[in-house]
C-alpha positions in Angstrom: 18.1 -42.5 -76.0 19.1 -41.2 -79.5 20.2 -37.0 -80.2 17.2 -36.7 -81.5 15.5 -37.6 -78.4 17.4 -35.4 -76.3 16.6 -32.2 -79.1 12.8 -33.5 -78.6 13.1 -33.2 -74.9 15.0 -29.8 -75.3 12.6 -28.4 -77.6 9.9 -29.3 -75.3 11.6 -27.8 -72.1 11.8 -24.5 -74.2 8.0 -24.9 -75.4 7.4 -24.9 -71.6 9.5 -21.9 -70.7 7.5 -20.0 -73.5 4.6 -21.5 -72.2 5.5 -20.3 -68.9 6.7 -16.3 -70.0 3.6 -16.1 -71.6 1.3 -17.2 -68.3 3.7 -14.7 -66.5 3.0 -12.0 -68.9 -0.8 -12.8 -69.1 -0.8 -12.4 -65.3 0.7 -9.2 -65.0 -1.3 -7.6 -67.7 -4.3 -8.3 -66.2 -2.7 -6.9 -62.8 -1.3 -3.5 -64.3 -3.7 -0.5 -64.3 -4.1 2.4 -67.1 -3.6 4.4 -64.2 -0.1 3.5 -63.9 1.0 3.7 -67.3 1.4 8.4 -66.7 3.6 7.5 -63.8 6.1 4.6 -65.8 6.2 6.7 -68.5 7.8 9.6 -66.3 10.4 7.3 -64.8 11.1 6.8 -68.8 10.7 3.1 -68.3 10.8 0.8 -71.8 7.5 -0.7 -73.1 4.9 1.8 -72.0 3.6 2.8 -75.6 3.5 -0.9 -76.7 1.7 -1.9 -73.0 -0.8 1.1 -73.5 -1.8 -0.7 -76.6 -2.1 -3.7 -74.8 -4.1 -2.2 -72.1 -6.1 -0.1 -74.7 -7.6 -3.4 -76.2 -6.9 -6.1 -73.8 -9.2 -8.8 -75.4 -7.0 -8.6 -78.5 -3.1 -9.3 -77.0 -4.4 -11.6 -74.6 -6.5 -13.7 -76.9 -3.3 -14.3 -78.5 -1.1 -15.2 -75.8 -3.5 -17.5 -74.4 -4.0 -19.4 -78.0 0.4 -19.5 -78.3 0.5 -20.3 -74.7 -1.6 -23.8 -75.5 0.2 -24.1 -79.0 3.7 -24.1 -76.7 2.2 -26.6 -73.7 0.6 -29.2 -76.0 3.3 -29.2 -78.8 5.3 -30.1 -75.6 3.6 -32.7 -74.1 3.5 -34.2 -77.8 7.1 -34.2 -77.6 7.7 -35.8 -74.4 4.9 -38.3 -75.3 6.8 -39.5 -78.5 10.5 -39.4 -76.9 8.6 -41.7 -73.7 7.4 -44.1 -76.5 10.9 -44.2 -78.3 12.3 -45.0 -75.1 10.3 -47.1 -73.1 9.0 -50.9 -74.6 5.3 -50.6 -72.6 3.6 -48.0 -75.0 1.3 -47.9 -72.0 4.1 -47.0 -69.7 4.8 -44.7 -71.6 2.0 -42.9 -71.6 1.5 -42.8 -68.0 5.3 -41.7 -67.7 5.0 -38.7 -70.1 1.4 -37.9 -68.9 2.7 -38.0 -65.1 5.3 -35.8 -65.8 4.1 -33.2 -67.8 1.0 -32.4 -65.3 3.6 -32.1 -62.8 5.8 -29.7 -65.1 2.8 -27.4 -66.4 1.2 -27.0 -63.2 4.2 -25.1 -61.5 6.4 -23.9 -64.1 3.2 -22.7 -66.6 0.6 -22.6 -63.7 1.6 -21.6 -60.2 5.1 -20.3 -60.5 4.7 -17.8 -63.3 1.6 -16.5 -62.6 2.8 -15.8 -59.0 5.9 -13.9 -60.2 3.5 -12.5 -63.0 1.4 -10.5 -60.3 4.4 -9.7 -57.7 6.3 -8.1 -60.4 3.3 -7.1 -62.5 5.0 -4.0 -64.2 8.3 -5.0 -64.6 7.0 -8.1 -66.6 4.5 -6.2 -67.7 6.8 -3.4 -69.7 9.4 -6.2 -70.5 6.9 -8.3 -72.9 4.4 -6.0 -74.0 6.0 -5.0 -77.1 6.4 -9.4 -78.0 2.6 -9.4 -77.3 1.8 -6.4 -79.5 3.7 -7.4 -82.3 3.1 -11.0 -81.9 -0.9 -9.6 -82.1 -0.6 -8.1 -85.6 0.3 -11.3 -87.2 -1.9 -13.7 -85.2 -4.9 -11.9 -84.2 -6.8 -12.5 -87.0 -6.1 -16.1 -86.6 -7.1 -16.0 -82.8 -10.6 -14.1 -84.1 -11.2 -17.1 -86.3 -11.1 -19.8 -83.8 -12.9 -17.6 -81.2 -15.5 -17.5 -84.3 -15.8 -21.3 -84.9 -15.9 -21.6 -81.3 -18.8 -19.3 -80.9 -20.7 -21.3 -83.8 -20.3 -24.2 -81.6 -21.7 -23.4 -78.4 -24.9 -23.5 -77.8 -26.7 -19.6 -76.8 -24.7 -16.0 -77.8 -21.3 -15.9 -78.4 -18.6 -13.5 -77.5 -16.8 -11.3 -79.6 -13.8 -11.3 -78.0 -13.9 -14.6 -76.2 -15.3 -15.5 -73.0 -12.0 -14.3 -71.0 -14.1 -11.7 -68.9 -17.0 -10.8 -67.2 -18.5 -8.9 -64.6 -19.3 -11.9 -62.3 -15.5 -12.9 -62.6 -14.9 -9.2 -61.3 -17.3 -9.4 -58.6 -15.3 -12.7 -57.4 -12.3 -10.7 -57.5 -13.5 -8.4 -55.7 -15.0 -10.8 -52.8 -11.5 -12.4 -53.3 -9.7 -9.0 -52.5 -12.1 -8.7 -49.4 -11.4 -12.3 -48.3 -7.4 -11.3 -48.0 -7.6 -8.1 -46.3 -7.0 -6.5 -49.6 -10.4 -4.2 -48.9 -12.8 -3.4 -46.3 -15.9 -5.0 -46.0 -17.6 -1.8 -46.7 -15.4 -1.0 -49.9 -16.1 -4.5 -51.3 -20.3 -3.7 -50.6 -19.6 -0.4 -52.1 -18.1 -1.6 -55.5 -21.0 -4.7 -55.7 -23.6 -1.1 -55.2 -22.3 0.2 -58.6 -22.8 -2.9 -60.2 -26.6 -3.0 -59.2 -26.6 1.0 -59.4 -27.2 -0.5 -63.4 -30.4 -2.8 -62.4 -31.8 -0.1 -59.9 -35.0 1.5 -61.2 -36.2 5.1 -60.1 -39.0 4.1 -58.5 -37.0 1.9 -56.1 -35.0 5.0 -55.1 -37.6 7.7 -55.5 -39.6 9.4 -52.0 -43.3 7.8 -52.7 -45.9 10.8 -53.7 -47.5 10.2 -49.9 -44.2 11.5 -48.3 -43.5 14.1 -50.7 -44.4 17.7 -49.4 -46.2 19.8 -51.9 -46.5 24.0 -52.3 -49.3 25.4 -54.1 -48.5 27.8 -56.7 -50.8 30.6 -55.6 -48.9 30.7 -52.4 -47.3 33.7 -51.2 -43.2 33.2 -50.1 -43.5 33.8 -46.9 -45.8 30.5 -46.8 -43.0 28.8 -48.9 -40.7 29.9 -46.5 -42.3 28.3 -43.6 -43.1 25.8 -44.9 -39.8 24.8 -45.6 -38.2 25.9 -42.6 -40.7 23.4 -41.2 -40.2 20.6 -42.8 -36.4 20.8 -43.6 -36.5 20.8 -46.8 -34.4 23.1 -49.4 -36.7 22.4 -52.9 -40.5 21.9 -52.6 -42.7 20.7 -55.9 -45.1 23.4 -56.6 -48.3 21.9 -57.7 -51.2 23.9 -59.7 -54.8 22.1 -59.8 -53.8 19.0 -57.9 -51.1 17.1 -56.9 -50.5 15.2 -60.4 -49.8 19.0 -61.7 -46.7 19.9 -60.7 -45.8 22.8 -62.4 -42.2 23.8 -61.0 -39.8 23.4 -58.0 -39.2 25.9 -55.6 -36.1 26.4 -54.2 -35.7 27.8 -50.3 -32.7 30.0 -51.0 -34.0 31.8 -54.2 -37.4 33.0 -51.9 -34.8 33.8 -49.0 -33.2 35.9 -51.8 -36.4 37.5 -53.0 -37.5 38.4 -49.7 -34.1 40.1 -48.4 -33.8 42.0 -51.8 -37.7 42.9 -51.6 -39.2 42.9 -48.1 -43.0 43.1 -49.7 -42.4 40.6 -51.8 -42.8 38.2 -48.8 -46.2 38.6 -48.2 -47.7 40.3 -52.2 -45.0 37.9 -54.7 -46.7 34.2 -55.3 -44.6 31.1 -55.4 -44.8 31.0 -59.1 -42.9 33.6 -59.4 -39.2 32.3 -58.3 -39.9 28.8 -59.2 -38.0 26.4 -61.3 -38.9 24.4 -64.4 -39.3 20.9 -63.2 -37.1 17.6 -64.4 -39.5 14.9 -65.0 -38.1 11.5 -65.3 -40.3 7.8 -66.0 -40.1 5.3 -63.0 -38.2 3.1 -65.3 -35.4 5.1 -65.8 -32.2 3.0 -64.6 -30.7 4.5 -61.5 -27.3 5.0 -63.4 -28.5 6.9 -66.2 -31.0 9.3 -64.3 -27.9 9.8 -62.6 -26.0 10.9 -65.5 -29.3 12.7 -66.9 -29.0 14.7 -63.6 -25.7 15.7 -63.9 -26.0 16.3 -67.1 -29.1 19.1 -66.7 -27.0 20.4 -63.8 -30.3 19.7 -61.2 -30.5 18.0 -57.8 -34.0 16.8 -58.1 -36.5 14.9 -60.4 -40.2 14.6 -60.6 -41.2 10.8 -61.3 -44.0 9.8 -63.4 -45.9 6.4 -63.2 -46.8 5.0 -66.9 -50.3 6.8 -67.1 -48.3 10.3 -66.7 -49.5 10.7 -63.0 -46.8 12.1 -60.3 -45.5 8.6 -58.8 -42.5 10.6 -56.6 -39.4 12.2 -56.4 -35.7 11.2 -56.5 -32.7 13.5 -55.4 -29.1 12.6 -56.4 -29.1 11.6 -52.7 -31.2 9.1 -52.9 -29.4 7.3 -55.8 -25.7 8.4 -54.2 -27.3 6.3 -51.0 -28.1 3.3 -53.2 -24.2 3.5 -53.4 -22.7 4.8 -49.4 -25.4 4.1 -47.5 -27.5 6.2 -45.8 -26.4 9.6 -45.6 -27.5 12.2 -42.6 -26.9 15.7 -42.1 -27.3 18.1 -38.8 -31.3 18.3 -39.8 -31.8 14.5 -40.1 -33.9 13.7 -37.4 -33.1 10.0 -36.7 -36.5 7.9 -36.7 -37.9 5.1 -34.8 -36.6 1.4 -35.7 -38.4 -0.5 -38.1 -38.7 -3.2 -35.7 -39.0 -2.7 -31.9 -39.4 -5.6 -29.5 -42.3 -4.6 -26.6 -41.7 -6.1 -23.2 -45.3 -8.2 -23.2 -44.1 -10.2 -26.5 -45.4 -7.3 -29.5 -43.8 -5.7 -31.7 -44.0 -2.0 -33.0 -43.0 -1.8 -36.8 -43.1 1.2 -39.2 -46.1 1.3 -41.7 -44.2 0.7 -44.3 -41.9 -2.7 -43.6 -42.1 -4.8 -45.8 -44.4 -7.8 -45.4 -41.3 -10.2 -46.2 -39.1 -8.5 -43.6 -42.3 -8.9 -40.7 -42.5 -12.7 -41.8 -38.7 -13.4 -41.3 -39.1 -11.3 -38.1 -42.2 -13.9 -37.1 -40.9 -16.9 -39.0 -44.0 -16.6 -40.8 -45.1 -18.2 -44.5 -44.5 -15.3 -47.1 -46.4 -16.9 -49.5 -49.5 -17.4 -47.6 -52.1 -15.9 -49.2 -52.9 -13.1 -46.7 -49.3 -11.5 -47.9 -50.4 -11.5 -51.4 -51.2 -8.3 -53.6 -49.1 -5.9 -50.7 -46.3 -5.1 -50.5 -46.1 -3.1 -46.4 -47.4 -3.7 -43.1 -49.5 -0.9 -43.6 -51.0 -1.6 -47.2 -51.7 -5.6 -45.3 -53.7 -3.5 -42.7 -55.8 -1.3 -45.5 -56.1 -4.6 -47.7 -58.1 -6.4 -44.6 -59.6 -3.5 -43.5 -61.0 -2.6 -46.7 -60.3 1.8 -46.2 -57.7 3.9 -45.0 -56.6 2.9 -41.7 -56.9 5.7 -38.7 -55.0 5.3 -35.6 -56.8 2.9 -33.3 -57.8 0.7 -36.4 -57.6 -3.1 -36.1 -57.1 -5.7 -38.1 -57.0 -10.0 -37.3 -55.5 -11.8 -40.2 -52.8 -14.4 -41.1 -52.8 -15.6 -37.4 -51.4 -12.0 -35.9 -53.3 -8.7 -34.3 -52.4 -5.5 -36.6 -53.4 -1.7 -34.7 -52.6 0.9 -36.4 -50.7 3.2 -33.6 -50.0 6.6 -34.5 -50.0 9.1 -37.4 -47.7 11.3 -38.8 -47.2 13.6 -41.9 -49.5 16.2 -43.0 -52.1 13.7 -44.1 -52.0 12.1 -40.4 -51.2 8.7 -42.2 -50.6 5.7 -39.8 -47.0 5.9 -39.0 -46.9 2.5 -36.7 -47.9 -0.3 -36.1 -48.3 -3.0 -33.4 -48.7 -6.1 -34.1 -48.8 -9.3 -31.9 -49.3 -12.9 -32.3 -53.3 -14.4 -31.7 -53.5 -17.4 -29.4 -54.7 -19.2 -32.5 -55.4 -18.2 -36.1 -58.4 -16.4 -36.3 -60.3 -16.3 -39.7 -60.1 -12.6 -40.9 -61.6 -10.2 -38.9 -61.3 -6.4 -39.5 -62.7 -3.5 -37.6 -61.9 0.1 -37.0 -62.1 0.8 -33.5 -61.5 4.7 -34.3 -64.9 5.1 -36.9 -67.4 7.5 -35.5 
């Protein structure tokens, strides 16, 4: 082995080191939060300005220490490869000898070791090579945008500005990752999946359908507001004017309680129009996310929701998005409601109107794409579809091999609230009657 050999091998076991400071630094940049940066700059740590760069555009600095990171490990194994080939008389020897090594080498010292010490001591290492990245940036990054370019032109579908070194599925496996090692609760991790889908979430998948909303006529005095919403529990009604697709305002409970207490006769002479609000109408294809912000924004609680020919299709509160988020969320007045599926002791079931017809055919273990499912969407619009009207309690239905009976009714239109249905002996061709018509 000549001197020059031995520099070879030196200059390759530096290449590796670099190699390896840069994986460290790569790792700990991507650990470090913006958060942080207030706190480290009132210890009066070194680096902060330069790593609040980093962190400002982190696409740019770690484009570039990912592109001198591979410069540093191949220009290495290059280097061991010739000084293997110098050395050794089997040119296939020494092939497998520098090959054999160098995985070896790169795996720990530019793979695990670095990157492990990268995110234990993310903000020392973090602070200590931030200002090498940044500067390192200004000369390279328009090099690193080129090959991310040519790149781009090369692969087949759309390209990525900035390089494909982040997405939002690779945060969602960080976050199942953080879940799987105790790092978050179960319930955090759901929460944080929630916000990504908040995105994908229409309004008329959050909205209260127009058949459970509760309506106020305009023309109705306030103490008939009042009632009727200290009988329902609700705190802002729609007022309506002609019919139910005219909803002209929103009344709120608290400003007829104040009208009445400052005005005694104005509880039976003042009409509802007369303390309602101008409503917030909204499309049912509004994203959940941005109605949110459009609520916040307008400083109102609750939205009208309008189908595509302009007709009244529902309503949607900021609860009912927040819950897309948390979960259900109950107060004092929340009456808790039957189950949506309750097992009877002679084999039946009793299931809310409204399950859905893929949640009763898991329940049964029954084809969802038979053709009695198609075109509905709930056990109760399956029971109207085969009955061919409105079901009443008492109504009947044979179809898809099971017994449907509309049970009981509820809400101010006394629609079917329940259903039981049970399996037939053997599948019956369909057969609908309506044990309750006169």
């Amino acid at each position: 082995m000549t001197s020059t050999d031995i520099w070879m091998l030196a200059a390759a076991a530096a290449l590796i080191a670099v190699a390896g400071v840069l994986s460290a630094a790569d790792a700990a940049i991507n650990r470090v939060s913006r958060v942080s940066l207030d706190a480290y700059e009132r210890e009066g740590r070194r680096g902060v300005e330069s790593l609040r760069h980093v962190l400002g555009d982190p696409a740019r600095y770690v484009n570039v220490a990912l592109f001198l990171r591979a410069l540093a490990r191949i220009s290495a194994v290059v280097l061991v490869a010739v000084v293997a080939v110098d050395v050794l008389d089997s040119r296939w020897e020494a092939v497998l000898v520098a090959v054999s090594v160098m995985v070896v080498v790169d795996y720990i010292v530019v793979g695990v070791a670095p990157r492990t010490l990268g995110r234990q001591h993310a903000a020392r290492i973090a602070l200590a090579t931030a200002p090498v990245v940044y500067r390192l940036a200004s000369v390279l990054a328009p090099l690193t945008k080129l090959l991310i370019l040519i790149g781009n032109a090369l692969t087949p579908g759309k390209g990525f500005r900035d390089g494909p070194f982040a997405s939002e599925a690779e945060l969602r496996d960080l976050v199942d990752l953080a879940e799987e090692r105790s790092l978050i609760e179960d319930d955090e991790r759901q929460m944080i999946h929630s916000v990504f889908e908040l995105g994908e979430t229409l309004a008329r998948e959050v909205m209260v359908p127009r058949t459970d909303m509760v309506f106020v006529e305009r023309h109705k005095t306030l103490r008939q507001a009042l009632s009727l919403g200290l009988r329902s529990g609700f705190s802002r009604i729609p007022v309506i004017g002609d019919n139910e697709d005219d909803v002209v305002g929103i009344v709120y409970l608290k400003d007829v309680a104040k009208r009445a207490f400052d005005h005694r006769d104005a509880e039976s002479t003042e009409k509802v129009e007369s303390v309602m609000r101008s409503p917030f109408f909204v499309p049912d294809s509004r994203a959940a996310d941005e109605l949110l912000k459009d609520m916040q924004a307008s400083r109102t609680h609750i939205a009208v929701v309008l189908d595509e020919y302009g007709g009244v299709a529902g309503l949607v509160t900021i609860e009912d998005i927040l819950e897309e988020i948390v979960g259900e969320i109950a107060d004092e007045y929340d009456v808790e409601g039957p189950p949506a599926i309750e097992h009877l002791p002679d084999g039946s079931m009793r299931v809310s109107a409204r399950l859905h017809v893929d949640d009763l055919a898991e329940a049964l273990d029954l084809d969802v794409d038979a053709e009695d499912f198609e075109d509905v969407d709930t056990v109760g619009g399956m029971l109207a579809k085969f009955l061919g009207k409105v079901p009443i309690p008492g109504a009947t239905v044979e179809a898809a091999g099971l017994k449907l009976c509309a049970e009981s009714a509820t809400g101010r239109r006394n629609q079917v609230g329940t259903v039981l249905v049970s399996r037939l002996s053997e599948p019956a061709s369909t057969d609908a009657e309506e044990s309750g018509d006169e």
